[in-house]
N, C-alpha and C positions, 0 to 999 in steps of 0.2 A: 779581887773584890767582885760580887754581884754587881752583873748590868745594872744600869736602875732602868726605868721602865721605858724610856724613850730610845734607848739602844737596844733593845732586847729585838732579837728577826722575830717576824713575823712569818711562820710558819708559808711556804709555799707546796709543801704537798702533806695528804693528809689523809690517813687510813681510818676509815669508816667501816667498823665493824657491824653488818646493820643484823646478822643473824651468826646462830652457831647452829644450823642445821645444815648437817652434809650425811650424804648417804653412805659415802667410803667410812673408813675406823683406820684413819692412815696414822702409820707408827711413829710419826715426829710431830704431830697437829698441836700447835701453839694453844689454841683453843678447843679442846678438845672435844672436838664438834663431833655429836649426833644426832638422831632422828627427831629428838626433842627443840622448838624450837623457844621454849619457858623464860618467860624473864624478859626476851629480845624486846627495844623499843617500839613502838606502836606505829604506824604512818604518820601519824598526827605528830609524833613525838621524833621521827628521826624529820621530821619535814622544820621544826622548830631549830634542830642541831643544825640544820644545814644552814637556814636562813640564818641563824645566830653565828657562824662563820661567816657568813659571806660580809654580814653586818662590820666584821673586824677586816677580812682581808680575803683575798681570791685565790686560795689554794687551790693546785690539782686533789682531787678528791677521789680517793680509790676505793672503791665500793668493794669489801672482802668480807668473809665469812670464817669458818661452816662456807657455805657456799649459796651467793648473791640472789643466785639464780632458785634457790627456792622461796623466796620471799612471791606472794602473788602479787605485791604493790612494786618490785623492782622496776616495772619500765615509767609510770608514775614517780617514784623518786629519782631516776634519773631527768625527766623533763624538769622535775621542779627544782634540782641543781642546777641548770641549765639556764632556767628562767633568774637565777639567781645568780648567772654568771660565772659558773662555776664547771670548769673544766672535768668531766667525768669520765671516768676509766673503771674498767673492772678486775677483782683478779676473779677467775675460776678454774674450778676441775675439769671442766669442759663437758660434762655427762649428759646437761641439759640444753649445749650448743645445737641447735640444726639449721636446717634454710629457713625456717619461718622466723625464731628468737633470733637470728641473727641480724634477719630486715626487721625486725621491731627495736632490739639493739640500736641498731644506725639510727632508726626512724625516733628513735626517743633521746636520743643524743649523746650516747656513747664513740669515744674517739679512738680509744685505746682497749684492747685485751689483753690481760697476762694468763699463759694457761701453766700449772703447775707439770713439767714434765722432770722424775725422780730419777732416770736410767733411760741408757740409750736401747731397751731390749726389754721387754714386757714381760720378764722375769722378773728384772728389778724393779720396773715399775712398779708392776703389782703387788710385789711383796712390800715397798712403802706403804702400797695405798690399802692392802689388806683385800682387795679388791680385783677377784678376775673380771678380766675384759675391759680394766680402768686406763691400761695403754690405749688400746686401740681406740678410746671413747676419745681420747684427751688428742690423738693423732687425726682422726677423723673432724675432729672439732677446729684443730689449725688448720686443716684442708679446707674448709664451709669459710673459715673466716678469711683463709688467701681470697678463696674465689669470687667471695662478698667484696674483695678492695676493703677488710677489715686490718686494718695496725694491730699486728700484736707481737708479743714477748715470749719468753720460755723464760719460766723460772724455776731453778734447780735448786732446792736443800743439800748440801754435801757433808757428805760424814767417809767415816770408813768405808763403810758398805759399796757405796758410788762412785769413791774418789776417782778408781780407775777409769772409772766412763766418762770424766769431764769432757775429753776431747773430744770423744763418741757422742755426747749428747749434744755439743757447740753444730758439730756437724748434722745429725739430724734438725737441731734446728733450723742453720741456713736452709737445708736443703726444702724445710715444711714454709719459708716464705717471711721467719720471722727476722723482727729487723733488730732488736737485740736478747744478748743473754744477758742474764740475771743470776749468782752464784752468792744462794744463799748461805751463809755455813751456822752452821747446827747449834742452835740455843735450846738446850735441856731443859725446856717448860711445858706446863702441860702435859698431853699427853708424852711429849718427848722426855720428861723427865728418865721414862726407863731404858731412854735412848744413853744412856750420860756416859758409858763405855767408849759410843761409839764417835766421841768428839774427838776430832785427830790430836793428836800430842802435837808439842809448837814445831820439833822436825819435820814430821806432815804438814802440818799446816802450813809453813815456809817454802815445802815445795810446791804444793798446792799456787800458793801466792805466786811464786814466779811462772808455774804454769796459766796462770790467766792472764800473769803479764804479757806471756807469750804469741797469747791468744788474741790478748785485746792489740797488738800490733799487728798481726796477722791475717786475721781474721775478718771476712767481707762483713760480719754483723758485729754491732755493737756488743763489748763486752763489758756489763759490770757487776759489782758486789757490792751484797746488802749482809750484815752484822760481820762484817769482816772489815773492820777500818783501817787494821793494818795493810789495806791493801793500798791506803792513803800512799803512806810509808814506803813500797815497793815502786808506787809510780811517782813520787818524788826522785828517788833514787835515780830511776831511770830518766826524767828530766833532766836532771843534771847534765848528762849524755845528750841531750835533745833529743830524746827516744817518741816523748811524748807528751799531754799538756796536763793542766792539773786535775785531778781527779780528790775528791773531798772525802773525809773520815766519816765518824758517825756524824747523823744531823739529828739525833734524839732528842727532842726536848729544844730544841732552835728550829730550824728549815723545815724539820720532819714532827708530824705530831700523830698520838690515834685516837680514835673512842670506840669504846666497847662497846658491844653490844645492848648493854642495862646504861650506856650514858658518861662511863668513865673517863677523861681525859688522860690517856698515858704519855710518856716521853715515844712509847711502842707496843706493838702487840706482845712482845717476850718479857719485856719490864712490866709483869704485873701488879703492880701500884698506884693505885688511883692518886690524883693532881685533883680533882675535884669531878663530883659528880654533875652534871647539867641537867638531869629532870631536878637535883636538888638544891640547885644555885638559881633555877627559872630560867637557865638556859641564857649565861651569860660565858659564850667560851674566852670572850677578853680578857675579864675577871681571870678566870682560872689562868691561863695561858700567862698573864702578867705577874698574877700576887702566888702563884703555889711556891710552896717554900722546895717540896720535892723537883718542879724546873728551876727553881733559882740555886739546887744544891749540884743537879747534872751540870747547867751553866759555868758554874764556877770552877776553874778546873786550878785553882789554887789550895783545895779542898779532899781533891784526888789522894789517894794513895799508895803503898807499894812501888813496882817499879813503874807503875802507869806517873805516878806521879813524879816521878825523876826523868822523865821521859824523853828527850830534846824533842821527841816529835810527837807530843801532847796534844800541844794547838790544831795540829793538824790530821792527829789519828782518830785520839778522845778515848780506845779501847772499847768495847761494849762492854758498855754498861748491865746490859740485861744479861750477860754471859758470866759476869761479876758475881750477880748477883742471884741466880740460878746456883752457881758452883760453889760460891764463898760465903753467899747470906749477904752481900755488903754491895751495893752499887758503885760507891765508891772507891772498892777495891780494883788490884790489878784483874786485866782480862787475864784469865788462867789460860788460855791459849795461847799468847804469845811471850815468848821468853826473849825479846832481842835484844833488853839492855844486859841480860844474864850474860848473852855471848859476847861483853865486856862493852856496849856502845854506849858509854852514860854520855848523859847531856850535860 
């Protein structure tokens, strides 16, 4: 059954799409962000979304794009989340990081940075980001922000292309200061639709998973994963063992929420399905977050299908949903990524 409304979580963090302008034409961009920044909400208008969050509940609030950092009102809208009680983070490309944005960053109340880093060699980087010189920007930029006493992350997209560098890229990042990684794996939207080749098959991807397992026990920096909630499942596994402690599936649509750029409330930025728009509702994210019928269908995982929904480890993975639904048309379908009940584990 659907939560009803008094049990439903209350989102604690939450991607804020405030622009889709980025200067890269990088080959996996969820949002297929360019030069144009048309449509985006107004200051007035993303200053309304935040304050009507914080009105409900105190999310970390990750300021993403296109990229944050072209917006000319960003260090204004970070203070007025701020003033609103709200924990602000950023992610970026790092192109527009130096010493000055960086003490205006801190000065405006930024805690956290995520820099997008695609390969541990500026080959591959670049070749994601379509973009010479987008390594060395994005390297240079974790540099300014160690030496600032800035927090930040390294987050990796992995597909075929990359997969051989995870280890290579873990280790450039301890080495640039960050305190964890992030291993995103490959949701075919957007511009990445014509990436769709390059999603590892559930073999790959299984090794994959136990290589981060690997990682995240070893490894001096934090290791985790986003659209990959089978990773739930691998670190369950290894609990069992008392390897390790719990680690959570998808939070789409519960823990985790987004809004797009024109106002949309997603489950996420890959699940492109608008839950309700907030320049259209006057800017009541309550409302939408409570009554959409599309979180009340994510929620319910009685609803699921395929082998997601025979699952033993349902409650606990969830599958992505945005990867469902990219590859299959159906959200509610199984994630095509992973096959573990196939290798006979039914629940």
């Amino acid at each position: 059954m659907t939560k009803t409304k008094k049990e439903i979580e209350k989102p604690h963090l939450i991607a804020f799409e405030i622009t889709r302008r980025c200067r890269f034409n990088c080959l996996h961009c969820r949002a297929n962000a360019g030069a144009n920044g048309d449509e985006e909400l107004t200051t007035k208008q993303c200053k309304k979304a935040l304050a009507s969050i914080a009105r409900f509940c105190k999310p970390i609030i990750i300021l993403t794009g296109g990229e944050p950092m072209e917006r000319s009102d960003i260090y204004e809208l970070i203070r007025y989340g701020r003033q609103r009680k709200l924990r602000m983070v950023m992610a970026t490309c790092g192109y527009l990081i130096n010493d000055r944005s960086i003490v205006k960053l801190k000065k405006a109340g930024i805690s956290t940075l995520s820099f997008s880093l695609d390969g541990s060699s500026a080959e591959t980087h670049d070749k994601f980001r379509q973009a010479a010189g987008a390594f060395d920007a994005v390297i240079q930029a974790a540099e300014i922000a160690r030496l600032a006493k800035m927090r930040f992350q390294i987050n990796t997209t992995i597909c075929k292309i990359n997969m051989d560098e995870v280890t290579g890229i873990v280790e450039l990042a301890k080495r640039l200061g960050a305190y964890c990684f992030d291993a995103f794996i490959l949701v075919p939207t957007g511009r990445g639709e014509k990436m769709a080749d390059e999603i590892l098959d559930p073999i790959r991807y299984e090794v994959l998973l136990n290589e981060l397992l690997r990682l995240k026990l070893e490894s001096e920096i934090a290791v985790r994963v986003t659209c990959g909630p089978q990773f739930a499942r691998v670190c369950q596994q290894a609990k069992a063992k008392r390897l390790i402690d719990n680690v959570s599936g998808c939070m789409a649509g519960r823990g985790f929420g987004f809004i797009s750029y024109r106002g949309d409330v997603q489950t996420c930025g890959f699940l492109d399905i608008s839950a309700g728009n907030l320049v259209e509702n006057g800017f009541n994210f309550k409302k939408i977050w409570l009554q959409s019928k599309l979180l009340q269908d994510v929620r319910d995982l009685s609803i699921y299908q395929g082998k997601c929904g025979t699952c033993q480890y349902l409650s606990l993975c969830g599958g992505c949903r945005a990867r469902a639904y990219a590859v299959c048309g159906d959200y509610l379908a199984a994630d095509p990524i992973c096959d573990y009940q196939a290798r006979g584990d039914k629940g």
